[in-house]
Backbone as CSV, one residue per row, in Angstrom:
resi,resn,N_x,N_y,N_z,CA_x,CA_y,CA_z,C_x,C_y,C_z
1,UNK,181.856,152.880,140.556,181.486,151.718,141.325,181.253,150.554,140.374
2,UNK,181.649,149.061,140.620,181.780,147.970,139.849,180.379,147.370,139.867
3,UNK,180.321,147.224,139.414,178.464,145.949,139.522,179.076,145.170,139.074
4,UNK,178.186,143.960,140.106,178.626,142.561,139.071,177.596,142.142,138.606
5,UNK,177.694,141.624,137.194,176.883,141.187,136.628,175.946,139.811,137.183
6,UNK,174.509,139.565,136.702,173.712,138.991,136.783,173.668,137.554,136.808
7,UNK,173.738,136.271,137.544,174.325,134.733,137.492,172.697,134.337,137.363
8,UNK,172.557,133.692,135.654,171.676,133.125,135.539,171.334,132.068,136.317
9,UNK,169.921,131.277,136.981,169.708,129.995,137.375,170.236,128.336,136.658
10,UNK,171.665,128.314,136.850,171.399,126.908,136.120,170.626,125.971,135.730
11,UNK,169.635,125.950,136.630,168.422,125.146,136.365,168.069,125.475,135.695
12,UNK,167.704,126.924,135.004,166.910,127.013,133.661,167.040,127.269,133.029
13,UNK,166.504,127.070,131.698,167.449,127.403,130.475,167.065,129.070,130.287
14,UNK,168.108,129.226,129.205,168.205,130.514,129.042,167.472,131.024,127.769
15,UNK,167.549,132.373,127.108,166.913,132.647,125.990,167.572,131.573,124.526
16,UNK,168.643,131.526,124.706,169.084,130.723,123.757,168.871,129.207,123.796
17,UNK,168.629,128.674,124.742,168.467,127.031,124.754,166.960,126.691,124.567
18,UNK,165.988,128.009,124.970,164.450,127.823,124.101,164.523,128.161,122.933
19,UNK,165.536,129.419,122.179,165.399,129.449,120.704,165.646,128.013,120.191
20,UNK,167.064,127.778,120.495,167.135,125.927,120.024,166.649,124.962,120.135
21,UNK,165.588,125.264,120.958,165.007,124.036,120.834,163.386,124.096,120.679
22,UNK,162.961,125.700,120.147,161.663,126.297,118.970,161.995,126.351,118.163
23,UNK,163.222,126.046,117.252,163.943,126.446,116.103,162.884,125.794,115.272
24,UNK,162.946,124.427,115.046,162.370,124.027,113.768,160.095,124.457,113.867
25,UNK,160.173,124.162,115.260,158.738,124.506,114.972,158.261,125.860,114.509
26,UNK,159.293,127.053,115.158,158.788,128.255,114.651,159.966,128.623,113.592
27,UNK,160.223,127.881,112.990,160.913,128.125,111.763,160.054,128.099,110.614
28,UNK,158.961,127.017,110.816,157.919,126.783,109.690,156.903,128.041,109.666
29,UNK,156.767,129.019,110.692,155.870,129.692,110.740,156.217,131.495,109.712
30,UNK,155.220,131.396,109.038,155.423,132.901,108.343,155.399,134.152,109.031
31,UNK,154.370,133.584,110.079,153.946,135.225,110.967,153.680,134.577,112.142
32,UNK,154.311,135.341,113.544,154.767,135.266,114.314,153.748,136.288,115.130
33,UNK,153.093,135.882,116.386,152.093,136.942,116.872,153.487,137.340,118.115
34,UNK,153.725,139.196,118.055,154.331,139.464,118.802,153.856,139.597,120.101
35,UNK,153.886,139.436,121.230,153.410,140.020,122.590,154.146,140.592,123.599
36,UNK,155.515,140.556,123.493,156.758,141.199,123.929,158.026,141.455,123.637
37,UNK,158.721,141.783,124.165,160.274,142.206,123.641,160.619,140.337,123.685
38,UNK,160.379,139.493,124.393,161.252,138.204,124.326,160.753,137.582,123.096
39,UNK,159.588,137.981,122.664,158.660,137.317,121.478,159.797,138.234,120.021
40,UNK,160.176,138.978,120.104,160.902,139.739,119.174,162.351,139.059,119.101
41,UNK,163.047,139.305,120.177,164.120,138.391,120.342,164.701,137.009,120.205
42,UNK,163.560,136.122,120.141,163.099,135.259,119.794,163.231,135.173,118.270
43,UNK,162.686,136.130,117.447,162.211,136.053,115.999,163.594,136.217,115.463
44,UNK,164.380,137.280,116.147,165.406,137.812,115.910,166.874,136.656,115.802
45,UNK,166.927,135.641,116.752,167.380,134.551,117.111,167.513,133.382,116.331
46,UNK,166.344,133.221,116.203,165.422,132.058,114.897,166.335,132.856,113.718
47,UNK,166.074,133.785,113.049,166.357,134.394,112.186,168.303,134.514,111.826
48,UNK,168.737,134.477,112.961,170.305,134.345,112.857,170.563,133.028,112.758
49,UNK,170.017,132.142,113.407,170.086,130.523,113.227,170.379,130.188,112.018
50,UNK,169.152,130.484,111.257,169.062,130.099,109.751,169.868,131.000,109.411
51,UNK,170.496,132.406,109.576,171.413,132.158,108.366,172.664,131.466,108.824
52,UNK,172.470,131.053,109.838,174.191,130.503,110.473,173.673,128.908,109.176
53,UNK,173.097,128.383,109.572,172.299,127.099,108.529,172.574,127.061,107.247
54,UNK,172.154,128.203,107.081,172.503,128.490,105.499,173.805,128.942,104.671
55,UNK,174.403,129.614,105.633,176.028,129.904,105.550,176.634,128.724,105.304
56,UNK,176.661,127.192,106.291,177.189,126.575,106.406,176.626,125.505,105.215
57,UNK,175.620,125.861,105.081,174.943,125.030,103.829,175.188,124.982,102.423
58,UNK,175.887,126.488,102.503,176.160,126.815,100.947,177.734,126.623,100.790
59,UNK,178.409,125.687,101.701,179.651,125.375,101.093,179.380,124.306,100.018
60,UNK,180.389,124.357,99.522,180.462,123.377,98.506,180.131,121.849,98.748
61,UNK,181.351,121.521,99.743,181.431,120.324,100.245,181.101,120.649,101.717
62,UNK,180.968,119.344,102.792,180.746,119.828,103.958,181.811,120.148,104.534
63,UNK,181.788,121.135,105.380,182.651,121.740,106.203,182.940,121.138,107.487
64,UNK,184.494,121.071,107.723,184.566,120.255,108.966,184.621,121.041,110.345
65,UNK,184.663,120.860,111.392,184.349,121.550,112.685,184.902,123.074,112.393
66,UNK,186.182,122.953,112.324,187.187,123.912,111.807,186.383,125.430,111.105
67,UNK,186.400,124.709,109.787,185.980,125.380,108.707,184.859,125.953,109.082
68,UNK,183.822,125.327,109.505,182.349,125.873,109.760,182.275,126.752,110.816
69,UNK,183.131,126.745,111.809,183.785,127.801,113.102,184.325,129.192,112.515
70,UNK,185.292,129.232,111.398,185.284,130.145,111.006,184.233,130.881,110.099
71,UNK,183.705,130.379,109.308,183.017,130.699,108.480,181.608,131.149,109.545
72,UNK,181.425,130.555,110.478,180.118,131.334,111.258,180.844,132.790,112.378
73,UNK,182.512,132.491,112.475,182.817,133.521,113.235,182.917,134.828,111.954
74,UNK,182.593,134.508,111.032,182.969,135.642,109.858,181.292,136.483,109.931
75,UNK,180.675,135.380,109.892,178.875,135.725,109.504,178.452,136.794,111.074
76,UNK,179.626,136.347,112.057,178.675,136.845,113.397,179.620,138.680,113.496
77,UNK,180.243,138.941,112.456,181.159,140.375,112.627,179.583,140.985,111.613
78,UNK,179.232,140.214,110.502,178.391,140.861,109.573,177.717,141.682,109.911
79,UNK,176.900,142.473,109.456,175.625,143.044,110.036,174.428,142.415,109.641
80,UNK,173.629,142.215,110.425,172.736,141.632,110.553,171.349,141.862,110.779
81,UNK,170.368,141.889,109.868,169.219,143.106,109.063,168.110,142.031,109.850
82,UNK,167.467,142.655,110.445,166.327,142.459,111.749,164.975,143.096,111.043
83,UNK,164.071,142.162,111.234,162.461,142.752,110.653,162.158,144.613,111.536
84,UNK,162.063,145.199,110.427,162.126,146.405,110.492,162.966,147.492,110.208
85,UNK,164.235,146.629,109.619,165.296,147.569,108.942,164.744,147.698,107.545
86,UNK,165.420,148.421,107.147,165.235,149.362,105.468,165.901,148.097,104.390
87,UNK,167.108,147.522,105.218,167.209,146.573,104.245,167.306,145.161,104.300
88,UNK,165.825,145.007,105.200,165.508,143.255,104.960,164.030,143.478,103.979
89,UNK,164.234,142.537,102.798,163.630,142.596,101.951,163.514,141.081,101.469
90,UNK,162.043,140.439,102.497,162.024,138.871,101.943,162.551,138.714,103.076
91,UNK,162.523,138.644,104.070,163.947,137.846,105.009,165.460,137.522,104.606
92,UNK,165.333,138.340,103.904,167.109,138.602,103.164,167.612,139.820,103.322
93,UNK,168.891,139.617,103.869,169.557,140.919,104.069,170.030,141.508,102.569
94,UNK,170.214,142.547,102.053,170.243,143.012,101.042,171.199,144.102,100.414
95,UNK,171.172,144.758,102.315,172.369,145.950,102.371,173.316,145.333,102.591
């Protein structure tokens, strides 16, 4: 049997349009008080941001629409080391 999937409320934003737009305030923060799975997801979110930020940061020169499209479609195959894996060490992936 088919289910159809779930049609968010247009009216409201979604998990991703509050990460983007908590990005810089809870970007400054070291520690993060958890209180649920969205509070995790959240951290988790924030945390891919910056390295999408930083990927694109460490080109040489700036990257034009193009370039920076691929280079974040390369970062999003990566694996990607979440507080509580073995190998985030510092907020750096390592493995």
């Amino acid at each position: 049997m088919l289910t159809t999937a779930h049609v968010a409320n247009p009216e409201q934003g979604d998990i991703i349009d509050k990460t983007l737009d908590l990005f810089r305030a809870n970007s400054l923060f070291r520690n993060f008080e958890i209180k649920g799975p969205v509070d995790r997801l959240l951290i988790i979110l924030i945390l891919y941001i910056s390295d999408c930020l930083a990927k694109i940061g460490s080109a040489r020169t700036v990257p034009m629409q193009i370039e920076a499209s691929k280079m974040l479609n390369t970062l999003s195959i990566d694996n990607l080391a979440i507080p509580g894996d073995a190998c985030l060490v510092d907020s750096r992936a390592v493995c």
